[in-house]
Every structure is written in structure tokens, then in C-alpha cells.
Steps between C-alpha positions, in 0.01 A plus 500: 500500500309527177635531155432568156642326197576731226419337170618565126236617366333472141571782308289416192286245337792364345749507739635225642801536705733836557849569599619684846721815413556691791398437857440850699506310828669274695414244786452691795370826341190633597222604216188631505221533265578578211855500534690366186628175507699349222466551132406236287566454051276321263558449133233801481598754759676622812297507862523621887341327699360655845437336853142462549597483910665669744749285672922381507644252201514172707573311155612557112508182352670572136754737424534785209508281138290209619232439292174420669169327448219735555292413824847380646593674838805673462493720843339479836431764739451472842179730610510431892184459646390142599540189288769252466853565511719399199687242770181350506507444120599199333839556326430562092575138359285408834162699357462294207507210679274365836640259758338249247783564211155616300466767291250828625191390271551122543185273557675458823549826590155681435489780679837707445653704798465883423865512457499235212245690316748783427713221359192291302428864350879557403502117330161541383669817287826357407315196337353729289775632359523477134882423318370672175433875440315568196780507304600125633739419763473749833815623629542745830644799470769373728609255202458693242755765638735224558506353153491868316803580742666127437427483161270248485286480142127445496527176380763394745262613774214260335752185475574546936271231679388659792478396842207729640123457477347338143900539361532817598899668514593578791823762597669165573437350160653722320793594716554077482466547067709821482804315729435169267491596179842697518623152679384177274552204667684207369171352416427836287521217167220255688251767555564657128384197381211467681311827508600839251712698584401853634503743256794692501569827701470831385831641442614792704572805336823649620443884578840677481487796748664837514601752733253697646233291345228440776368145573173506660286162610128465346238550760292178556229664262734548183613131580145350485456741203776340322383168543158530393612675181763211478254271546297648251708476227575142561135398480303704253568505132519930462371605196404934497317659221472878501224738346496893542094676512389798482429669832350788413191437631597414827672785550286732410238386734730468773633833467102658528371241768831470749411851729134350519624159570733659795236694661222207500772234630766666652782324288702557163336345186819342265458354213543142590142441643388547145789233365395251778113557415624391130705214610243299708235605237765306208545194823131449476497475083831277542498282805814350404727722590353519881579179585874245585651194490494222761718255316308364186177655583345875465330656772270811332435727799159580554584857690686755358769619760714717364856586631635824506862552494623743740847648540583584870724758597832265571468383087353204587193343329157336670210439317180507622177412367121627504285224592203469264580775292235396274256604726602864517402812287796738434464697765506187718840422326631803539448555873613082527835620338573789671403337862723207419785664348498715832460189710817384303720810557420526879502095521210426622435226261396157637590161374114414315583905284814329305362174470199340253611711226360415146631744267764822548564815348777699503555872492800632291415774447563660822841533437462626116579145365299428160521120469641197667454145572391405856577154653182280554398500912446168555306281491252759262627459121477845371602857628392844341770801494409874447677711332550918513263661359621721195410766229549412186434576178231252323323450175128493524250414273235716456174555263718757343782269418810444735675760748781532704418559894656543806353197744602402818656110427599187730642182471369133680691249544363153578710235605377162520588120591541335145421177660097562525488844289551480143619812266130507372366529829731757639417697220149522515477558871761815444299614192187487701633690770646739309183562294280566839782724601495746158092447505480638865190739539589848560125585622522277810413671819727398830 
């Protein structure tokens, strides 16, 4: 009977490898088109994945929390019809071997069965797996739950020698290092003196609890969140300066322009179109800031791809980011926003939407917050809030001499990584911005 091998497929540019959450079927179920799966977890987001065939389970090869190579098979399903049985298969350590003890891909063994293409594919991806995200070291999602749930630091997780592909840690690694390092050998003195000494483990915070007070576990998003902010902290040098403008302007042309712009394009004009327009116009005067850090070295980002962030309905946070929003007018911006901020809420984002960001802004004004200091989203080295948009009474100077008027008022906030970004620098790119923001032409048509 034939049979098709279901593969893990590559769910972005930059992803690599992703981890099996839930299976939906078991050996011996039937599917057909279309029928979901399992559901899969990248660093980036969640995914079901459908059957592209009708047919019964005959295999799954990995189980929920494995962590996978993309272009590995992970399922096969049996779609009747002729072809070769799977008793007529070679058993799995078999396929990547001939009778010869040579590899599929050998000088000796030129022309590969079909079967040990499937498996030459599956190597072929695995080898090129990379150990480093941009940030440095890659870890799976599957690891990085363990050592948030175990306790395990950042730099403890750097100091464990992996045993997977190019050093990679494996679930095994670090189960082996969270046994061991609670259980020093006798030896513990020998090995002191020959390589440091990890660095020492966060301390646990002891929560006292009440009655009636509710303990609830964080969904795998708020987890991931929690690292990356962790993370964050740990490898940028956060420095935010703040700078309220005059938004006057802006409002008043959004307040005569917004029915137009609703009839001509069908969507809600806000104000933060006009804020990104300013941003990637102060990005192009400072190319500093659009750029990050690999190690000792500065990559400035030629594109402009700026991140969004987006509060979903269950409190969590995703951000993500208009490709090439440097090549947009504002009402390009504006229906890019409002497209992806719906494709957040419904989640219908894909892995390449929250990934390749160069610079982020941040809205806090949403919820009537007037200033605060965002956490840089790595690997970019700055982040822009918004603040609320106020009236408030301001002195204005005039041919006559100064007044007092009532304008509408905001504050920026601009944090950035101290490490490439100097005070200077920081400043003039917020000054800049803020300068295009109050100049903003009240005559411009939609």
C-alpha cells in the first residue's frame, strides 16, 4: 500500500526546528484532507497543521514536547492504493544505511532508493540547523520551559555543553545538569579548579499564599514573554529619555480627514499612522538606532521594518512588524496597521510577521497611560512608547508677545541599548521626531 510521510514543515525563513504540542490523532485514526493533525510551537508562534491526504495514521514517530528538525518526518499515513507496504520497508536505523554499511549519498551508493531520499532531505535539514539565534545561543522552546520552570539562569543555560547538533541542549542535557548540580560529586574540588564555576542560581522568591488567593499557571505565551523580556534586560544596557510635543496639529487634521479617510478605505484612521510616518522619517536621518548587536559588531539595517505591539484579548503581548515600512505613504501605514493588528487579534499571524523586526513602537496610550519605559525587543536597540494624548494648557509665543493656550500634548519615550546608543544620539533622534510630529501639515489631502 502507498504512504505519505508527513514532514515538519518550515514555518519561516528563520525557523529552524519546532516543538510538538498536541497530537489530534492517533495510530489507527483515519484523516482526510484537511483534517488537523497535531499542533506544533516555535519561539515565534503557535500552528495546526492539516493532512494534505486522505488516509489512516499507520505511523507517528515523536510524541507531544519533542522538538523537531524541520524537513524531519514526524507522521506517516497510509493512503491505500498500490505501492509498497511498510513491511516492505527497511526498519528506521536500516534507511540510513544500504547492505553496504554506506551512507544514502555515498560515492558508493549513487543513486538513493526513494525511501532514503525522505531521510537525505530530513539530514540534509537538520545539518542546517544553526545553535545561535540572533541573540546567541538557540534554545527550543522545550528547554526553555524547563529551565524557567527549574530555575535555571541564563547564564547557567550558556555554561551546559550540549550533546545535540553543533552543541546544541538537548531535553536530556539539562535534565542531566539540573539532577547534577543539586548533587556535586566528590570530584566537585577537581573540576572547580579546572574550568569556572557556573554562575550562581537565581534565588527563588518565596511567595507566601493565602486563603482564597487563586494560583493560576502562565500560558506558554506569557512564559516565552517572560523570557524574552528577561533576556532583554540581561543583554542590553537600558537607558530611556522622554520628551512631550505638541500634537495639535495632528489632531486637528485627523479630526477633519478621518470620515473621508473611512469612506475612501473602508477602515478607521488613528493617530499612530502619522507617529509611525515620523518615526521611519527620524530612522532614515539616524540610522543608528535601526540597527543591533551581533557580539562586537553593528549590523545597520538597510530596511525599515517596524514592529507593532499588539495586545490580544487574553493580556498577552505579540509584536508584529510592517515589512518595509519605508516604502509606504501614510495611508499605506495605516491600512498595514490596522490589517496586521487584526491579523494579530484573530491569530492569523505567521512566523516571517513577528520576525526581522528593526525598530518597535509602542502604544500607551490606549489605555490612558502618559509615559513609560518599554523594554528593548531584541535583538533591535531602541523602542518608541506613545503616550495619551492630552489638553493642556501651554504658553505660546506669538508676534504679539506670549499667551496661554489650550493644546492637545503627548509624551515619547525612547528607550535605547546604551551599549551602541549614546545620550547624544538618543536625543537627537527623539528631538527630530518630535519636531516632524509638531511640524505636521494640516493641508495634506488623504
Amino acid at each position: 500500500m502507498a504512504h505519505f510521510d508527513i514532514v515538519m514543515p518550515k514555518m519561516g525563513e528563520s525557523i529552524e526546528e519546532a516543538t510538538i504540542t498536541k497530537w489530534f490523532v492517533n495510530e489507527g485514526d483515519k484523516v482526510v484532507e484537511d483534517d488537523v493533525l497535531l499542533e506544533i510551537a516555535t519561539d515565534k508562534v503557535d500552528s495546526e497543521i492539516p493532512s494534505p491526504v486522505e488516509g489512516v495514521v499507520k505511523k507517528v514517530l515523536f510524541q507531544q514536547d519533542d522538538t523537531v528538525a524541520v524537513g524531519t518526518v514526524i507522521a506517516v499515513i497510509d493512503t491505500g492504493g498500490d505501492g509498497p507496504s511498510d513491511d516492505d520497508q527497511p526498519a528506521e536505523k536500516e534507511i540510513l544505511e544500504d547492505s553496504s554499511g554506506n551512507a544514502p549519498g555515498d560515492v558508493s551508493d549513487p543513486v538513493p532508493s526513494p525511501q532514503n531520499e525522505t531521510v537525505v532531505a530530513a539530514e540534509e535539514a537538520a545539518s542546517s540547523l544553526s545553535s545561535k539565534t540572533d541573540e546567541g545561543r538557540f534554545y527550543s522552546p522545550l528547554v526553555r520551559k524547563i529551565a524557567g520552570e527549574e530555575g535555571v539562569t541564563q547564564q547557567e543555560l550558556d555554561s551546559i555543553d550540549g550533546s545535540g547538533l553543533n552543541g546544541r541542549v538537548q531535553k536530556k542535557d539539562i535534565l542531566n545538569y539540573i539532577e547534577n548540580r543539586t548533587k556535586p560529586s566528590d570530584s566537585s574540588a577537581n573540576v572547580a579548579r579546572e574550568k569556572p564555576a557556573p554562575a550562581p542560581q537565581k534565588p527563588k522568591v518565596d511567595v507566601v499564599t493565602a486563603d482564597g488567593d487563586e494560583v493560576v499557571e502562565m500560558s506558554r505565551m506569557r512564559k516565552l514573554i517572560a523570557a524574552h523580556m528577561i533576556n532583554s534586560k540581561q543583554t542590553s544596557a537600558h537607558v530611556t529619555n522622554m520628551l512631550e510635543v505638541d500634537v495639535t496639529n495632528v489632531v486637528n487634521w485627523r479630526n477633519r480627514v478621518k470620515d473621508e479617510f473611512l469612506a475612501k478605505q473602508g477602515q478607521k484612521l488613528t493617530y499612530l499612522p502619522v507617529f509611525m510616518e515620523a518615526t521611519v522619517k527620524a530612522l532614515r536621518e539616524y540610522p543608528m538606532i535601526n540597527a543591533s548587536v551581533d557580539g562586537d559588531k553593528i549590523v545597520i539595517h538597510k530596511n525599515i521594518n517596524l514592529g507593532i505591539a499588539v495586545s490580544l484579548e487574553d493580556n498577552n503581548l505579540i509584536v508584529p512588524n510592517i515589512k518595509n515600512a519605508d516604502q509606504l505613504n501614510l495611508n499605506g501605514l495605516a491600512s498595514s496597521l490596522n490589517t496586521t493588528a487584526a491579523a494579530a487579534r484573530s491569530n492569523k499571524l505567521g512566523p516571517d510577521d513577528i520576525s526581522g523586526g528593526t525598530f518597535t513602537i509602542t502604544n500607551f496610550g490606549t489605555f490612558k497611560n502618559d509615559i513609560g519605559t518599554p523594554i528593548i525587543n531584541q535583538p533591535e536597540v531602541a523602542i518608541l512608547a506613545v503616550g495619551a494624548i492630552k489638553k493642556k494648557p501651554a504658553v505660546l509665543e506669538t508676534s504679539d508677545g506670549d499667551v496661554i493656550a489650550i493644546r492637545h500634548k503627548m509624551w515619547l519615550s525612547l528607550t535605547y541599548d546604551h551599549r551602541i546608543i549614546d545620550g547624544a544620539l538618543g536625543g537627537a533622534f527623539l528631538k527630530s521626531l518630535g519636531d516632524t510630529i509638531e511640524s505636521f501639515d494640516t493641508s495634506r489631502s488623504i
